[in-house]
PDB file of N, CA, C, O and CB in Angstrom:
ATOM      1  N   UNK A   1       8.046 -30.496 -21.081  1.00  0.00           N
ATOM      2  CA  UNK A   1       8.223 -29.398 -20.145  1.00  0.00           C
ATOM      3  C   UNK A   1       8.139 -28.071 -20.887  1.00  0.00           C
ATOM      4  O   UNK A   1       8.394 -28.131 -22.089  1.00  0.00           O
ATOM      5  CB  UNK A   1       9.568 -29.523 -19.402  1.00  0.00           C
ATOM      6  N   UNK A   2       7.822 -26.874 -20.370  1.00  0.00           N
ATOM      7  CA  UNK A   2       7.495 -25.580 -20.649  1.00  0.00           C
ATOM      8  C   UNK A   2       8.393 -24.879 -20.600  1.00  0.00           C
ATOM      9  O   UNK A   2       8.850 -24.071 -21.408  1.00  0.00           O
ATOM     10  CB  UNK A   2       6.672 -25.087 -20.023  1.00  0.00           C
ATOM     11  N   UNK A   3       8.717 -25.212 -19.503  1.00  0.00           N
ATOM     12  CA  UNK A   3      10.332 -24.392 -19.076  1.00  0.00           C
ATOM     13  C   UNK A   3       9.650 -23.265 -18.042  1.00  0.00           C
ATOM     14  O   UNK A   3      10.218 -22.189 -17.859  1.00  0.00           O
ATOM     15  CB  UNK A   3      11.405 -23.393 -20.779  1.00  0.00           C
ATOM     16  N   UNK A   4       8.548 -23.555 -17.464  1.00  0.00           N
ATOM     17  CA  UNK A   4       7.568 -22.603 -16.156  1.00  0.00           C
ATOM     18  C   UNK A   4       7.929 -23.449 -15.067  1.00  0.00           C
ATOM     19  O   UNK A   4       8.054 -24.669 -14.963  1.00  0.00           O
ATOM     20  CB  UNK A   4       5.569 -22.502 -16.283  1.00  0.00           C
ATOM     21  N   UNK A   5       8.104 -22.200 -14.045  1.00  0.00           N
ATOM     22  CA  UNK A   5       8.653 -22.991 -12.623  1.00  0.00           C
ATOM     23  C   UNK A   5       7.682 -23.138 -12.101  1.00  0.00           C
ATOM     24  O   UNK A   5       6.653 -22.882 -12.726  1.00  0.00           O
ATOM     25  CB  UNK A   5       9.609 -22.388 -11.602  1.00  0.00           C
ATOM     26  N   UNK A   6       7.612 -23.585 -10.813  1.00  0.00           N
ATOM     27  CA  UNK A   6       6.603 -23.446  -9.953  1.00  0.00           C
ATOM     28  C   UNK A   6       6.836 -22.153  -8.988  1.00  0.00           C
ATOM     29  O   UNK A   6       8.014 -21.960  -8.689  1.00  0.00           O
ATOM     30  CB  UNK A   6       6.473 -24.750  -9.207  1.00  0.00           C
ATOM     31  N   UNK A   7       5.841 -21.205  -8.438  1.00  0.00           N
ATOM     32  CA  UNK A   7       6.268 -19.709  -7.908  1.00  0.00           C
ATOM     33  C   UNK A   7       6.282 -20.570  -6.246  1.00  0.00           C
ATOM     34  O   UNK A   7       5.592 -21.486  -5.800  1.00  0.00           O
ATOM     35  CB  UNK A   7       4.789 -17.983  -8.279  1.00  0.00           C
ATOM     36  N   UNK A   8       7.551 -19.661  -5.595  1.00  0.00           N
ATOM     37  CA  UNK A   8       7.805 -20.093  -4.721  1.00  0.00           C
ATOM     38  C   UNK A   8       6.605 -19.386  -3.392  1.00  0.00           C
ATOM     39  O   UNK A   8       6.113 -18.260  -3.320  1.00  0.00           O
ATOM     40  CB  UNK A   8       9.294 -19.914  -4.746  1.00  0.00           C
ATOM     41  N   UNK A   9       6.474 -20.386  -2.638  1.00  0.00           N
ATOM     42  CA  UNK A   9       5.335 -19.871  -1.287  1.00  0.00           C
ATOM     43  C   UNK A   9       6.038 -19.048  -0.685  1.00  0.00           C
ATOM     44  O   UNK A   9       7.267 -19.103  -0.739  1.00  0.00           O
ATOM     45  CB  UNK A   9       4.775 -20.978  -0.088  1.00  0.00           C
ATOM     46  N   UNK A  10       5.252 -17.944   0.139  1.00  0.00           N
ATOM     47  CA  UNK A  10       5.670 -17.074   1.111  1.00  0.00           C
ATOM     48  C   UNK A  10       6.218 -17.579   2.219  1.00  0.00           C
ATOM     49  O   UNK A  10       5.410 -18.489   2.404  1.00  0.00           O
ATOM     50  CB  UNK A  10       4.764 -16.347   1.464  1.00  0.00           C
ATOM     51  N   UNK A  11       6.936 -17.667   3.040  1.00  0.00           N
ATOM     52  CA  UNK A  11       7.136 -18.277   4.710  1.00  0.00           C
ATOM     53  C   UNK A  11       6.109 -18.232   5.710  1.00  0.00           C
ATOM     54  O   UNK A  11       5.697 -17.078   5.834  1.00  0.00           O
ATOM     55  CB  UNK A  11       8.206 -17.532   5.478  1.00  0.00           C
ATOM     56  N   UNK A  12       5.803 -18.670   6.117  1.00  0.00           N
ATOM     57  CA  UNK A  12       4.651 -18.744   7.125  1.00  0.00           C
ATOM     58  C   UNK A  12       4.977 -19.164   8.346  1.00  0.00           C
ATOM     59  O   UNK A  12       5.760 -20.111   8.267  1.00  0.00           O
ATOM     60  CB  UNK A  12       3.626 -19.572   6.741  1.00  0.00           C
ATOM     61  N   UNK A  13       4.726 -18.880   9.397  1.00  0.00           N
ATOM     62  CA  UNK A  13       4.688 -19.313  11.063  1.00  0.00           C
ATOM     63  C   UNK A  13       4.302 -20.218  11.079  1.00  0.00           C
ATOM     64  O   UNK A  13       3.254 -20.462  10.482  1.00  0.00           O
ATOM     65  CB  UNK A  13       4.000 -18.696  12.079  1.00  0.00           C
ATOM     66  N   UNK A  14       5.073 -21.276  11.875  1.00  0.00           N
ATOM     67  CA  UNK A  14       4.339 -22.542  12.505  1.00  0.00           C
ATOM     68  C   UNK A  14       2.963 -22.288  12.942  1.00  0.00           C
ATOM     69  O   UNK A  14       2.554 -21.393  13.681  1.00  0.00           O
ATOM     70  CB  UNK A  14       5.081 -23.081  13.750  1.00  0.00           C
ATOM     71  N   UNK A  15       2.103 -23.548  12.158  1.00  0.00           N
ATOM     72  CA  UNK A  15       0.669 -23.393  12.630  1.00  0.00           C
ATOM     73  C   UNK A  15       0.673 -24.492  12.929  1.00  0.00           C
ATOM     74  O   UNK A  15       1.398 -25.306  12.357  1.00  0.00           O
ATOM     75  CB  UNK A  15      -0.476 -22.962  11.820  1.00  0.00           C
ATOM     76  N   UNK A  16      -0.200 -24.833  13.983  1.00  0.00           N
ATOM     77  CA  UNK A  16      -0.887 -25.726  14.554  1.00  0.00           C
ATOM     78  C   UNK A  16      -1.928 -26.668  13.589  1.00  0.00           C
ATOM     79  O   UNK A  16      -2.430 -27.729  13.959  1.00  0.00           O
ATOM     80  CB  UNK A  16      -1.531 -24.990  15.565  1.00  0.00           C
ATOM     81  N   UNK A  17      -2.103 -26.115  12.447  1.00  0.00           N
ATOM     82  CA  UNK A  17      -3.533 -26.919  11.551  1.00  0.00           C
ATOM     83  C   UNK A  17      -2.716 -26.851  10.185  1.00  0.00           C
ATOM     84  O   UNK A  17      -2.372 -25.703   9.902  1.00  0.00           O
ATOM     85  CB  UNK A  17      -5.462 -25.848  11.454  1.00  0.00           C
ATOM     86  N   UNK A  18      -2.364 -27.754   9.354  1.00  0.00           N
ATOM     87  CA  UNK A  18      -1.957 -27.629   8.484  1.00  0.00           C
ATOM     88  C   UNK A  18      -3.222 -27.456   7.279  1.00  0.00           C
ATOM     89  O   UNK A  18      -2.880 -27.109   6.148  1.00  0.00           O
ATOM     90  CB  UNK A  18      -1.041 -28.579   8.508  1.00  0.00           C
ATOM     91  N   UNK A  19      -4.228 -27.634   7.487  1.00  0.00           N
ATOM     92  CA  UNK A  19      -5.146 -26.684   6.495  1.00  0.00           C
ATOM     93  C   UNK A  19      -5.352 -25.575   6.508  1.00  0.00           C
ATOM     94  O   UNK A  19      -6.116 -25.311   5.580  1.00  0.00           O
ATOM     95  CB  UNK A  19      -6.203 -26.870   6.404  1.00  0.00           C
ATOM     96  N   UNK A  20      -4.976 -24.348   7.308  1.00  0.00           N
ATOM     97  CA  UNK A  20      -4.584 -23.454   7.724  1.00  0.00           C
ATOM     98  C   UNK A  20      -3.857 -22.742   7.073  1.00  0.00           C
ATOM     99  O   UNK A  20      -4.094 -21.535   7.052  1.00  0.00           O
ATOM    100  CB  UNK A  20      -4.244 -23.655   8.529  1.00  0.00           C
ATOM    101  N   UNK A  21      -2.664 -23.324   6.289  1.00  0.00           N
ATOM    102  CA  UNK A  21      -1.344 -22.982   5.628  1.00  0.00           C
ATOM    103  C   UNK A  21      -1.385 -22.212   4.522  1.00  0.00           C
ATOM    104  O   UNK A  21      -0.770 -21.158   4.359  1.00  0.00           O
ATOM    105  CB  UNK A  21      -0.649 -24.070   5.250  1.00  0.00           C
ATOM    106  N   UNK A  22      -2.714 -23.185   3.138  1.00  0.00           N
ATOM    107  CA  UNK A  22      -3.279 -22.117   2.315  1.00  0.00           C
ATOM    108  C   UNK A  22      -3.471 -21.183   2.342  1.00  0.00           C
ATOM    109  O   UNK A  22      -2.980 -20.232   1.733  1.00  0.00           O
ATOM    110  CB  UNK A  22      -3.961 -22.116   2.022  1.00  0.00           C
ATOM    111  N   UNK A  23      -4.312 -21.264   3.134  1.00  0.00           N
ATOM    112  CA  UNK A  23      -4.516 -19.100   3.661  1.00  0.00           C
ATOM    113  C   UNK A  23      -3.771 -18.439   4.187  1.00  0.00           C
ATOM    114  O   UNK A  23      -4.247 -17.305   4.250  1.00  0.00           O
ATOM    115  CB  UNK A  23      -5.494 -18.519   4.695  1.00  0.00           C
ATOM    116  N   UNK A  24      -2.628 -18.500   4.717  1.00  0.00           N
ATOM    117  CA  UNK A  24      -1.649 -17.850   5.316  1.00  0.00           C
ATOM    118  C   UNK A  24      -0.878 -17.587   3.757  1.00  0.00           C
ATOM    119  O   UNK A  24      -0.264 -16.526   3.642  1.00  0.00           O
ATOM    120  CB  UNK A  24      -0.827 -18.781   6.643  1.00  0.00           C
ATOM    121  N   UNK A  25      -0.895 -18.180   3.014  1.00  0.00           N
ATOM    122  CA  UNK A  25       0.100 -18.194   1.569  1.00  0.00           C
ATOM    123  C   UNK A  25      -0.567 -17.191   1.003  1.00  0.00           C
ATOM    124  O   UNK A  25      -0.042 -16.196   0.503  1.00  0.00           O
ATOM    125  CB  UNK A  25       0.176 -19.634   0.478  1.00  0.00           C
ATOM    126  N   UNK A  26      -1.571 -17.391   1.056  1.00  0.00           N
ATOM    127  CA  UNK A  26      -2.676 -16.388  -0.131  1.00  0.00           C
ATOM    128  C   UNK A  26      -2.398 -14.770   0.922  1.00  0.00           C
ATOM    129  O   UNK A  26      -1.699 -13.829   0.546  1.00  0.00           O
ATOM    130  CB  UNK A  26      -5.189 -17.179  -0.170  1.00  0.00           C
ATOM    131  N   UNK A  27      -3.046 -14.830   2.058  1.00  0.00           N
ATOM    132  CA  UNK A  27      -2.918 -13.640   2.387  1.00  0.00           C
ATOM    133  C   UNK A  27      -1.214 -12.966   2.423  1.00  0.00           C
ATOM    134  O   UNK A  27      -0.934 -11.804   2.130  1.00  0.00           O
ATOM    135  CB  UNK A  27      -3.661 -13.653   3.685  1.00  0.00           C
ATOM    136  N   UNK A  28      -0.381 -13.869   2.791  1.00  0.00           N
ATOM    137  CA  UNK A  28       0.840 -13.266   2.684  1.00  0.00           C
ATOM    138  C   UNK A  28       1.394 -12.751   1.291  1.00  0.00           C
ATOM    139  O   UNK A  28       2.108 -11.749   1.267  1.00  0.00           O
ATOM    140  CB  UNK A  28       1.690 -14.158   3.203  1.00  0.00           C
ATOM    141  N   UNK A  29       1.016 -13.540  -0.050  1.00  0.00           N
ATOM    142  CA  UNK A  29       1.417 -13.524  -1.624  1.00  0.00           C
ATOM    143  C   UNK A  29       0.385 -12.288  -1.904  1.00  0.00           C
ATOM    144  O   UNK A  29       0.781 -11.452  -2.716  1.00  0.00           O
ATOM    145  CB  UNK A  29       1.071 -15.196  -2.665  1.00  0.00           C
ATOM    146  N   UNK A  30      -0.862 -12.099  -1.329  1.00  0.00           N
ATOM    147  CA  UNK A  30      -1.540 -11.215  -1.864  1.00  0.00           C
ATOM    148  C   UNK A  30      -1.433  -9.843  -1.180  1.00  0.00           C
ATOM    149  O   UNK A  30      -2.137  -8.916  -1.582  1.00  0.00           O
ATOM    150  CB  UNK A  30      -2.763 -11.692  -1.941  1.00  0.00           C
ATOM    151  N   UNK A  31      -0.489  -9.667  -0.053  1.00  0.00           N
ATOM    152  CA  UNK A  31      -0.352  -9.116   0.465  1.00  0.00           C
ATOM    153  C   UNK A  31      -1.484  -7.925   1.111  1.00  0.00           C
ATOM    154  O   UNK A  31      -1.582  -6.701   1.023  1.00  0.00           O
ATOM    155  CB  UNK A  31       0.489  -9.053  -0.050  1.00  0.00           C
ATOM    156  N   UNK A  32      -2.310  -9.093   1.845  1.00  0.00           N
ATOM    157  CA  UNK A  32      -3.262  -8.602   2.677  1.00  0.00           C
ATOM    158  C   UNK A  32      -3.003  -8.095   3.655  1.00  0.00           C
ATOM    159  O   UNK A  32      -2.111  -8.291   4.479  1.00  0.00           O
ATOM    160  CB  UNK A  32      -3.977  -9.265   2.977  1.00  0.00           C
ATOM    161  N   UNK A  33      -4.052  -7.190   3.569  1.00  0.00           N
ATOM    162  CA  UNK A  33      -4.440  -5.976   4.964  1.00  0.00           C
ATOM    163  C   UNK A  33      -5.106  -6.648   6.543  1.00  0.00           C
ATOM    164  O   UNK A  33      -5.047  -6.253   7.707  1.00  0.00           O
ATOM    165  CB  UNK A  33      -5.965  -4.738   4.279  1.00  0.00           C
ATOM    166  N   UNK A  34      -5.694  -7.764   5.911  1.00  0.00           N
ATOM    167  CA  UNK A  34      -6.400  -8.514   6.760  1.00  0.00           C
ATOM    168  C   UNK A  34      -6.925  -9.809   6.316  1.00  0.00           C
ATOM    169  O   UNK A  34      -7.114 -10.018   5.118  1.00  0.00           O
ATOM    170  CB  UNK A  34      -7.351  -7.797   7.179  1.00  0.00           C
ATOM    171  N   UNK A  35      -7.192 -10.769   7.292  1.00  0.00           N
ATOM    172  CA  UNK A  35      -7.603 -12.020   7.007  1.00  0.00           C
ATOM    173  C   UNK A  35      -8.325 -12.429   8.091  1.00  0.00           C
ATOM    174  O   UNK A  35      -8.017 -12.593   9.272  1.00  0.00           O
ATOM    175  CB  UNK A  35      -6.588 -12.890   6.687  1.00  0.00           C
ATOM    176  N   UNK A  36      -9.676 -12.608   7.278  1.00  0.00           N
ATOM    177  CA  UNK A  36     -11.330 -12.645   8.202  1.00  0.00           C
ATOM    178  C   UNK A  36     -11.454 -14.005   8.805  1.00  0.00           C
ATOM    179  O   UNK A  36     -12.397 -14.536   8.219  1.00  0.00           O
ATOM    180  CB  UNK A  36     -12.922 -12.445   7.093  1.00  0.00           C
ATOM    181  N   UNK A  37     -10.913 -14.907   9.776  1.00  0.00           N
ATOM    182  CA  UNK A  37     -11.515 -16.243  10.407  1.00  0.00           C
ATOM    183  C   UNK A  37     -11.982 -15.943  12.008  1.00  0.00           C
ATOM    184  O   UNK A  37     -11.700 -15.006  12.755  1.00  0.00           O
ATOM    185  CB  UNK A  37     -10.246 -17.555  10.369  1.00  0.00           C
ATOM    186  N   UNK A  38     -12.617 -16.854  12.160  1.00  0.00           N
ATOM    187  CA  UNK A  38     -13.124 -17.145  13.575  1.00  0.00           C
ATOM    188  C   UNK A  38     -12.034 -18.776  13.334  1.00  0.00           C
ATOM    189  O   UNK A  38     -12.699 -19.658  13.878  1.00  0.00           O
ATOM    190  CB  UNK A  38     -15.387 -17.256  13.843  1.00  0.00           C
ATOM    191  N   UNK A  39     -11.498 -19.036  13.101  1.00  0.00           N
ATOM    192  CA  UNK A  39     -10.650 -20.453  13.521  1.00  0.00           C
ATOM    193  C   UNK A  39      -9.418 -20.007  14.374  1.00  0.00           C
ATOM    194  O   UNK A  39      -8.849 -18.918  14.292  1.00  0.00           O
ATOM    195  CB  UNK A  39     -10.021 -21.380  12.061  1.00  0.00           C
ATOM    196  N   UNK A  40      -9.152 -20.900  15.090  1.00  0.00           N
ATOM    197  CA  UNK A  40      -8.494 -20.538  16.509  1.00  0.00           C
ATOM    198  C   UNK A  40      -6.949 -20.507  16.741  1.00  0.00           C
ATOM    199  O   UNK A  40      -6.263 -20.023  17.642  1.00  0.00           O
ATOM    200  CB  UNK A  40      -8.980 -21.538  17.504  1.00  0.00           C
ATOM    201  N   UNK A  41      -6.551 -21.427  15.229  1.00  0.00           N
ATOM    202  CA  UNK A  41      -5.175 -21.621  15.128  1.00  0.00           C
ATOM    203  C   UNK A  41      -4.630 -20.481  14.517  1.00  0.00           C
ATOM    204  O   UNK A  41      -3.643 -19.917  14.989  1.00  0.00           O
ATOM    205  CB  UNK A  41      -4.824 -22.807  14.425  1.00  0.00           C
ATOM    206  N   UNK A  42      -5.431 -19.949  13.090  1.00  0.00           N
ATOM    207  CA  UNK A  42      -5.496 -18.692  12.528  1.00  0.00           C
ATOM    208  C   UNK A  42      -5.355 -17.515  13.744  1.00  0.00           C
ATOM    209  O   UNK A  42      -4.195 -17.154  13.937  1.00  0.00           O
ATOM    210  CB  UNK A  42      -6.884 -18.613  11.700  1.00  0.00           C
ATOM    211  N   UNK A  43      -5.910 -17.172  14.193  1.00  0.00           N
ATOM    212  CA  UNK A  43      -6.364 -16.177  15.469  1.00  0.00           C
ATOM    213  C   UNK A  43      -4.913 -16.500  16.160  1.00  0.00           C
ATOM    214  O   UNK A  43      -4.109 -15.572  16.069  1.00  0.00           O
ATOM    215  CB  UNK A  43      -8.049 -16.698  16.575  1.00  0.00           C
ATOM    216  N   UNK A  44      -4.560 -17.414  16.686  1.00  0.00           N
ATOM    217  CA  UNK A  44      -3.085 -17.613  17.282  1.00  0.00           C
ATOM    218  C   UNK A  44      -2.018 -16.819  16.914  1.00  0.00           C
ATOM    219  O   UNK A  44      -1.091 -16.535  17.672  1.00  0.00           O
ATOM    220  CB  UNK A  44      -2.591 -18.841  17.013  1.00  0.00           C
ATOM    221  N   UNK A  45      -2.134 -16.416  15.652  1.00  0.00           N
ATOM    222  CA  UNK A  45      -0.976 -16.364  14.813  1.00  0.00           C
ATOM    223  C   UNK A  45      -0.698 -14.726  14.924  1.00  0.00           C
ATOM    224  O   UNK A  45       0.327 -14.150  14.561  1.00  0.00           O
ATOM    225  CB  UNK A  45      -1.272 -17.009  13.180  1.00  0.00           C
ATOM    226  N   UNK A  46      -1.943 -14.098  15.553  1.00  0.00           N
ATOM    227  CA  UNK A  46      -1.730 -12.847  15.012  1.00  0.00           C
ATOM    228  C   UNK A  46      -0.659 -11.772  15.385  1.00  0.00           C
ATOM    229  O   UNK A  46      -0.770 -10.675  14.838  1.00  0.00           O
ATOM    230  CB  UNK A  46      -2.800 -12.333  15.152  1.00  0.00           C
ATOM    231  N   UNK A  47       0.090 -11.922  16.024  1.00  0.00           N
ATOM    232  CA  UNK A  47       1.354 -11.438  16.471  1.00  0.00           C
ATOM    233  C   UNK A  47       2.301 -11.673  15.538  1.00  0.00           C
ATOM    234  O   UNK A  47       3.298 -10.954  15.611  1.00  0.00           O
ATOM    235  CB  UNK A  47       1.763 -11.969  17.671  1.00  0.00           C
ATOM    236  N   UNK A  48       2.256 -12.641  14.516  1.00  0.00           N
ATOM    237  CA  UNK A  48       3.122 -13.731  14.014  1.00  0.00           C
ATOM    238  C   UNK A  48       3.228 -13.227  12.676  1.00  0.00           C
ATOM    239  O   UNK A  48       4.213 -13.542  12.008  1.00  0.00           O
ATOM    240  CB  UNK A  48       2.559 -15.267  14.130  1.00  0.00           C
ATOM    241  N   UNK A  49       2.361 -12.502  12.215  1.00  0.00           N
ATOM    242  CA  UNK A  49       2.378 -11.894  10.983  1.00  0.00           C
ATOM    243  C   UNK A  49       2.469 -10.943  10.480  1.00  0.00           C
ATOM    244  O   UNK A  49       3.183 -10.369  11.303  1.00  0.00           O
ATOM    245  CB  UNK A  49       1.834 -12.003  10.577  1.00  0.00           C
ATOM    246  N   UNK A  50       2.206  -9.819   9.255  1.00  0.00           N
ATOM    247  CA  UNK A  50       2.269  -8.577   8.760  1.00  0.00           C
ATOM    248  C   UNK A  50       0.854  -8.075   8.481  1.00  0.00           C
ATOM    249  O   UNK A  50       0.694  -6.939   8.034  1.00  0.00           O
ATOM    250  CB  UNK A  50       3.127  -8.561   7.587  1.00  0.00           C
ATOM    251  N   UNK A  51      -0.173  -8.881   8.728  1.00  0.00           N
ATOM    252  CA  UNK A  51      -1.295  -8.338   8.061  1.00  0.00           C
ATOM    253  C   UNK A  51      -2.330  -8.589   9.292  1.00  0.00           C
ATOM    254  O   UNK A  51      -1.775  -9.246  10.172  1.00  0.00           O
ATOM    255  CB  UNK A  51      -1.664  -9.102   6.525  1.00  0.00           C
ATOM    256  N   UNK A  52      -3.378  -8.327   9.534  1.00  0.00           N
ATOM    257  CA  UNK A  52      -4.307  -8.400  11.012  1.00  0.00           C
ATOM    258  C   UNK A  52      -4.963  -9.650  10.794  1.00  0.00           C
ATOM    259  O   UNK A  52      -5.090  -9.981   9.615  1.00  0.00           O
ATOM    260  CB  UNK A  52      -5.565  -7.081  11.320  1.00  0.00           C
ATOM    261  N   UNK A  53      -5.493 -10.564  11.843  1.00  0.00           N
ATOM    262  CA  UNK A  53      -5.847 -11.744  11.163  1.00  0.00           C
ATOM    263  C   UNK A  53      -6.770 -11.451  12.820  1.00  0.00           C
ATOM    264  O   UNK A  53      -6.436 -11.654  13.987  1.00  0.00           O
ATOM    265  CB  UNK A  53      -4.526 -13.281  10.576  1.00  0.00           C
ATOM    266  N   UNK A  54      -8.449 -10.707  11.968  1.00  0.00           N
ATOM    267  CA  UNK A  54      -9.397 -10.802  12.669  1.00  0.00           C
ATOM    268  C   UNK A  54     -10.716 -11.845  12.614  1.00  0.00           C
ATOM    269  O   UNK A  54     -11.054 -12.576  11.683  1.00  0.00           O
ATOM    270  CB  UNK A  54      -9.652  -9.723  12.593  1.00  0.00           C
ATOM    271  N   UNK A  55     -11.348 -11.663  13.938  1.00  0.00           N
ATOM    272  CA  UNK A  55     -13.369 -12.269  13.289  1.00  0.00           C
ATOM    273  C   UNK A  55     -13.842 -11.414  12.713  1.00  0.00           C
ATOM    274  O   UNK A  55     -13.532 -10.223  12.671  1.00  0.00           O
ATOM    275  CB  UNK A  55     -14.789 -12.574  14.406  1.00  0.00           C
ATOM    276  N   UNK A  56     -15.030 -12.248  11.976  1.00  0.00           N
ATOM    277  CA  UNK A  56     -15.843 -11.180  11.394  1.00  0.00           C
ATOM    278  C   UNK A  56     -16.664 -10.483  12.323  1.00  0.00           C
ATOM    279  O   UNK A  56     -16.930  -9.293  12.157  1.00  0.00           O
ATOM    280  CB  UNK A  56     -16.675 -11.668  10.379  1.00  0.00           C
ATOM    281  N   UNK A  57     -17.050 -11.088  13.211  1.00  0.00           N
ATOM    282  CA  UNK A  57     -17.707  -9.473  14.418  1.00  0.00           C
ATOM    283  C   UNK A  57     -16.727  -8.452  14.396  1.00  0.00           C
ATOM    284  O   UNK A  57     -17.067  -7.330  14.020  1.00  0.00           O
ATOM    285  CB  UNK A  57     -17.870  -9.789  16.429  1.00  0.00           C
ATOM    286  N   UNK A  58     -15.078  -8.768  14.889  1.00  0.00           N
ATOM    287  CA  UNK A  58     -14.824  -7.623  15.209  1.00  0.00           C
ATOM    288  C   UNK A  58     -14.485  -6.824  13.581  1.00  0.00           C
ATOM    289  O   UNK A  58     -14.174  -5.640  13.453  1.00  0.00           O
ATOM    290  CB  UNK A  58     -13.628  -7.708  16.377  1.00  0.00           C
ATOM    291  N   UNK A  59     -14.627  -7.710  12.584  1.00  0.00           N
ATOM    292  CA  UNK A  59     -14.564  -6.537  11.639  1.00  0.00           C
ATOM    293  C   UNK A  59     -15.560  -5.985  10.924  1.00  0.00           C
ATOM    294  O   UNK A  59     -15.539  -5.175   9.997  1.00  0.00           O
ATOM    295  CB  UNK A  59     -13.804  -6.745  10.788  1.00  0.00           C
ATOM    296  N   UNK A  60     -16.649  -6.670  11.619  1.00  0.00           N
ATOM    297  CA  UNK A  60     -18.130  -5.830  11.311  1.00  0.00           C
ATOM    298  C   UNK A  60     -18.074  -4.704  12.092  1.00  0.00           C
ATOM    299  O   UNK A  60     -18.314  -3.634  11.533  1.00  0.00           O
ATOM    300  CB  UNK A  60     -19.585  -6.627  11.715  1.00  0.00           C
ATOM    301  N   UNK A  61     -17.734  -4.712  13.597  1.00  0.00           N
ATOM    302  CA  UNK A  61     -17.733  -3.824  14.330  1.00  0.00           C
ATOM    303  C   UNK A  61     -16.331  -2.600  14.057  1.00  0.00           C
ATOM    304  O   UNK A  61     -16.144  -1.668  14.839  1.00  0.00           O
ATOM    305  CB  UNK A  61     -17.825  -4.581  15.619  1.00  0.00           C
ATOM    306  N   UNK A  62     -15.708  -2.775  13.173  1.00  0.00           N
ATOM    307  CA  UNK A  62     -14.341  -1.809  12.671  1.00  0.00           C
ATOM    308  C   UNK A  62     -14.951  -0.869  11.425  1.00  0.00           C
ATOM    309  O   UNK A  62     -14.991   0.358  11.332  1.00  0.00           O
ATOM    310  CB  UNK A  62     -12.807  -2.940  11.967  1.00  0.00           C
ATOM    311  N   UNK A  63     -15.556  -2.235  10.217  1.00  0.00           N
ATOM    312  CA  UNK A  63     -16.156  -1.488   9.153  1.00  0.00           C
ATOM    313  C   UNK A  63     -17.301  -1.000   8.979  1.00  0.00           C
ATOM    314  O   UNK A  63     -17.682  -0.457   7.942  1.00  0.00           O
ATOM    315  CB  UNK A  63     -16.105  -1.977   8.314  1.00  0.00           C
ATOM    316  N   UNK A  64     -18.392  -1.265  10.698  1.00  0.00           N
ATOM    317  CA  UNK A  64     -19.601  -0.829  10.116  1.00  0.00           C
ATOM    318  C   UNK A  64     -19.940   1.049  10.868  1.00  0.00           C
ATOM    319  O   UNK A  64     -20.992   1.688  10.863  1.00  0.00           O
ATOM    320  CB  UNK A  64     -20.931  -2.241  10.615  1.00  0.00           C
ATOM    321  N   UNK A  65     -18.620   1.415  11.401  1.00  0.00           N
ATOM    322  CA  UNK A  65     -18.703   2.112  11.626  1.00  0.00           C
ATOM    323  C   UNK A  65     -18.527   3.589  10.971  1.00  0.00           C
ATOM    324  O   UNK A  65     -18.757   4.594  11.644  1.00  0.00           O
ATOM    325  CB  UNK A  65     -18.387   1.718  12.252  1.00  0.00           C
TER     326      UNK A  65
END
């Protein structure tokens, strides 16, 4: 042993898809502004979180302006 912990995960909202979960960790630990899916369980959530969890249309249509 090293004597290195393991870093603890962020909390996350019940999701519906547990492959899903990764990315909710990453964007929450990395403390994202946003998180780009068209998946539907993701998209559910967006009330549920701190960071915007859009499609990429609508954030083509945000950044291509």
């Amino acid at each position: 042993m090293t004597g290195l912990e393991a870093p603890t995960l962020p909390q996350t909202p019940p999701c519906q898809d547990p492959a899903d979960i990764p990315f909710l960790h990453l964007a929450l630990a990395g403390d994202a502004d946003a998180l780009i899916s068209g998946d539907k369980h993701l998209l559910a959530l967006r009330e549920k979180v701190s960071f915007s969890i859009i499609t990429a249309s609508d954030f083509l249509k945000v950044f291509s302006e």
